[in-house]
C-alpha positions as CSV (number, residue, x, y, z in Angstrom):
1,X,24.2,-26.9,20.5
2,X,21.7,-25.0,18.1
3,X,23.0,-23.6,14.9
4,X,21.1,-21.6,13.1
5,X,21.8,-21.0,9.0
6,X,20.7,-17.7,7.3
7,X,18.9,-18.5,3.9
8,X,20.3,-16.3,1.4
9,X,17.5,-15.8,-1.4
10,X,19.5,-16.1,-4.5
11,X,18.3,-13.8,-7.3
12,X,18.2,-15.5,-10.8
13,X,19.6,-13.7,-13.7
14,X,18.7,-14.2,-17.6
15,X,22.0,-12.1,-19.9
16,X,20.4,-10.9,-23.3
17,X,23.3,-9.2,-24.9
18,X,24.7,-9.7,-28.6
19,X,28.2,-9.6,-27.7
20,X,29.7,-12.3,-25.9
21,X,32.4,-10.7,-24.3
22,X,30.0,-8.2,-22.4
23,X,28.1,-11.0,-21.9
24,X,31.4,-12.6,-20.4
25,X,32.0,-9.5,-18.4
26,X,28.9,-8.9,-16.7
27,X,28.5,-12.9,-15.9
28,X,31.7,-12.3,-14.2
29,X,30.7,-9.1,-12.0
30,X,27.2,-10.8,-11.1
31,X,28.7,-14.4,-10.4
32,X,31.0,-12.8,-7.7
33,X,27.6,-12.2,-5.7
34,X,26.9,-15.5,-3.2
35,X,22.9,-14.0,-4.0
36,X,22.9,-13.6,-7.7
37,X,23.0,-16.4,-9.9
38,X,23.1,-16.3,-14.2
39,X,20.6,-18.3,-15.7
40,X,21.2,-18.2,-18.4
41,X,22.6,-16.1,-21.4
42,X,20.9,-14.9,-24.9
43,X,22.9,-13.4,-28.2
44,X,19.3,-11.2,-28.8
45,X,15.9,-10.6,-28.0
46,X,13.8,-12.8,-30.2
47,X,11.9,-16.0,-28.4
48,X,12.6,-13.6,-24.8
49,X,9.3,-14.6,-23.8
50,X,10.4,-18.7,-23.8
51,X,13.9,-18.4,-23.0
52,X,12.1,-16.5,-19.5
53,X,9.9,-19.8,-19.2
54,X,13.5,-22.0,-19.4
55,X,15.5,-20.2,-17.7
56,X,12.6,-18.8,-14.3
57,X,14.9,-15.5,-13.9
58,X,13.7,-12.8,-11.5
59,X,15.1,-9.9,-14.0
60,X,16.5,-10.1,-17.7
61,X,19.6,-7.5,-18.0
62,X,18.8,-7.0,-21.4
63,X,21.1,-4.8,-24.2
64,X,18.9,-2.0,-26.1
65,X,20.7,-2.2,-29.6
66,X,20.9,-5.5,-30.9
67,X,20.3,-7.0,-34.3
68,X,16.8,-8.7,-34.9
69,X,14.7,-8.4,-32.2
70,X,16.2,-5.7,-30.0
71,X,15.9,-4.5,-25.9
72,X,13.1,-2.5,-27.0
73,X,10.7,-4.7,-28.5
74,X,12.4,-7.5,-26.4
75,X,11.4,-5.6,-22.8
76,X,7.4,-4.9,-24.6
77,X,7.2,-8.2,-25.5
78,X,7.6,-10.0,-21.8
79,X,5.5,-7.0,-20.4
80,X,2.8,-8.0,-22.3
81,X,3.3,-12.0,-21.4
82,X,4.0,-10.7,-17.7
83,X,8.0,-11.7,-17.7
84,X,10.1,-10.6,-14.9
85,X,11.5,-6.9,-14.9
86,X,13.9,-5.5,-17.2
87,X,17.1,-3.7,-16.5
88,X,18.5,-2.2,-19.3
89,X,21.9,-1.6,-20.5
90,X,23.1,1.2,-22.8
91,X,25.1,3.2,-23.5
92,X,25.3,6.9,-24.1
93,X,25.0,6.6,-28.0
94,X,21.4,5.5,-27.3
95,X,20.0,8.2,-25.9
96,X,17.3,8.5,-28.4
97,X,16.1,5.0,-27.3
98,X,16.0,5.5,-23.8
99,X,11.9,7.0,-23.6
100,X,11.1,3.9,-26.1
101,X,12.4,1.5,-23.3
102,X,11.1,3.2,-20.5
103,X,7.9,3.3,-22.4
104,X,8.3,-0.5,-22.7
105,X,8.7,-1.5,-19.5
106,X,11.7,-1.5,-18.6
107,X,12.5,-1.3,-14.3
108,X,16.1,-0.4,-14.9
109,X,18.6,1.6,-16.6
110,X,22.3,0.9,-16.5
111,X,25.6,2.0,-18.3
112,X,27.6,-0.8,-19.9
113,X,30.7,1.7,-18.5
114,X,29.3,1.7,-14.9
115,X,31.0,0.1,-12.1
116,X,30.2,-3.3,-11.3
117,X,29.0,-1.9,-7.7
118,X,26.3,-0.1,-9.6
119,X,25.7,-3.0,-12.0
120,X,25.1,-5.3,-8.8
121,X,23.0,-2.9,-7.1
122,X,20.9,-2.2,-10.5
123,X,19.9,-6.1,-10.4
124,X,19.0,-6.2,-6.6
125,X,16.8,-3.2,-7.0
126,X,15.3,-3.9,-10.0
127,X,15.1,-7.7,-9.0
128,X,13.1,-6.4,-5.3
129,X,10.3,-4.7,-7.5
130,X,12.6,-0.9,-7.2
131,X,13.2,1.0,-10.3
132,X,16.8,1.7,-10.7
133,X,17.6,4.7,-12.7
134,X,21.5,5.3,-13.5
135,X,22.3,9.3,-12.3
136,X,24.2,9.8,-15.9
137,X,21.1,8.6,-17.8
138,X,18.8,10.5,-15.6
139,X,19.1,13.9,-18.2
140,X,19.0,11.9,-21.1
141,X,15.9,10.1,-20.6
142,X,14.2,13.5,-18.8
143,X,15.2,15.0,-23.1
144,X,13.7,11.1,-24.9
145,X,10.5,12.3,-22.7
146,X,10.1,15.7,-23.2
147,X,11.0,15.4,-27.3
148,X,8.7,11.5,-27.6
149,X,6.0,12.0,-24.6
150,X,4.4,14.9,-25.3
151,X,3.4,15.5,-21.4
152,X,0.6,17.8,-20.8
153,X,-1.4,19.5,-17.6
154,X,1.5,18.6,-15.1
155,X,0.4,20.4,-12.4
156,X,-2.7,19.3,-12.5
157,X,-1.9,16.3,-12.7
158,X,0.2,16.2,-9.3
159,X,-2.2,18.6,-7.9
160,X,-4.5,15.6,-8.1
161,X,-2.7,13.5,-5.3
162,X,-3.3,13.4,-2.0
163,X,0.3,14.0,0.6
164,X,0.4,10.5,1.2
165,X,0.3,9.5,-2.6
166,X,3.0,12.7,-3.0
167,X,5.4,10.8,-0.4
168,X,4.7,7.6,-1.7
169,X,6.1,9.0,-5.7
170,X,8.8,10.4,-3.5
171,X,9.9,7.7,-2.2
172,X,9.6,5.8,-5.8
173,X,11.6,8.2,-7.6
174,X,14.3,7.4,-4.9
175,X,14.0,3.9,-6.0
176,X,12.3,2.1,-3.2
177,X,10.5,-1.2,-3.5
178,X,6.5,-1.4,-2.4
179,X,8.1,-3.3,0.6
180,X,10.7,-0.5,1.4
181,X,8.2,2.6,1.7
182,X,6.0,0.4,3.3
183,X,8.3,0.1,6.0
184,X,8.9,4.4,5.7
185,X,5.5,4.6,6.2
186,X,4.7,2.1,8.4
187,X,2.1,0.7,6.8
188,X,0.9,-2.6,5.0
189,X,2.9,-3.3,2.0
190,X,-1.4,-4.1,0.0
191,X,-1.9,-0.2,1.3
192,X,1.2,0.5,-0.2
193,X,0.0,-0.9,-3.9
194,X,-2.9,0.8,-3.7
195,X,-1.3,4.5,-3.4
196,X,0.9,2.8,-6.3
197,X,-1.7,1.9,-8.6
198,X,-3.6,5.1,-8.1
199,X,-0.4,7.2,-8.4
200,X,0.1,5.8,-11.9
201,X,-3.7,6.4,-12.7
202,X,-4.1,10.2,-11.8
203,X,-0.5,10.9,-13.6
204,X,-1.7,8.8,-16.5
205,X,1.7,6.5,-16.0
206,X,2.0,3.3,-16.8
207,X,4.1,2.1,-14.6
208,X,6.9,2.8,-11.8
209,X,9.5,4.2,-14.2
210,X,7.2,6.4,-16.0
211,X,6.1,8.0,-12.8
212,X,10.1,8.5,-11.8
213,X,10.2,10.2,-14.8
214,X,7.5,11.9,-14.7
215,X,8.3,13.4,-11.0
216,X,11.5,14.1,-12.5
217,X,10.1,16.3,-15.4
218,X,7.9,18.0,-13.5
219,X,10.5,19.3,-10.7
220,X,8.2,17.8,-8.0
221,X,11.9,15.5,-7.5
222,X,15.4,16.1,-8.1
223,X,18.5,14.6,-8.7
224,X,20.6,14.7,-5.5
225,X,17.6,16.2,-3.6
């Protein structure tokens, strides 16, 4: 008799939080998860890029306020070495931080008061190459933008794409992966990077959450629609 065993890819985790019993809390939530695994666990941001080279995480949930180096400089720091995503947790107090991170970096942005649903979810998306974007953090980080960015010419901006690079930031600002709309669209997943990468070049984004954002701000998206 055959029997065939289903590989379960196991996503690896990497904790940067100053405060141990969060850290305690959300190792808890993800460790119930037969697919996610904690790597490892930091008290703050500084050395992110080689505690990512020990630990070989596929996304660092990484605090925004902590002392030394903090989230912010943290997430610009292994974007600039080409770490793993980030998805960051806040809280609503740091709403005047939340542009600065997206501006970053950062794939992911979660409440520390969410549910551990969304908190598991947040890491599978963000870990698949999706952005994840919290709904309660969606306003605030639409004001960090419009107060920090400075946007300018937006409809001429999204005037510039073509309807298939129009679905494609659709279907990003819902938070699909490069595999996911490839699928949607039936098409290759290296066509798919391509709309990507030109999507971020004629709205002048720098990368997946920025153009959320972006499509947000400019009512070409919106939330629930």
């Amino acid at each position: 008799m055959h029997v065939s065993c289903r590989t379960i890819r196991v996503i690896r985790v990497l904790l940067v939080d100053d405060q141990p019993m969060v850290r305690a809390g959300l190792g808890l939530v993800l460790r119930s998860q037969p697919d996610i695994q904690v790597a490892g666990e930091r008290d703050d941001g500084s050395h992110i890029v080689s505690a990512v080279q020990q630990c070989e995480p596929d996304v660092v949930c990484m605090d925004v306020r902590m002392p030394g180096t903090d989230g912010v400089e943290a997430t610009r720091a292994l974007r600039a070495a080409g770490g793993p995503p980030v998805c960051v947790l806040t809280t609503f107090s740091d709403d005047d931080v939340l542009w600065a991170a997206v501006d970053a970096g950062a794939a992911g942005f979660e409440l520390k008061s969410s549910t551990p649903e969304n908190l598991i979810e947040a890491v599978r998306t963000v870990a698949s190459g999706g952005t994840w974007i919290d709904g309660t953090l969606l306003g605030p980080i639409l004001d960090s933008y419009r107060r920090l960015a400075r946007p300018g010419h937006r409809p001429a901006r999204l005037a510039a794409l073509t309807d298939r690079e129009l679905e494609v930031l659709r279907l990003m600002a819902r938070g699909a992966s490069n595999r996911e709309i490839a699928a949607h669209l039936s098409v290759a997943e290296t066509t798919v990077k391509t709309h990507v990468g030109t999507v971020f070049s004629k709205l002048g984004a720098r990368d997946r959450a920025a153009a959320i954002v972006f499509a947000y701000d400019s009512g070409f998206v919106r939330p629930g629609g």
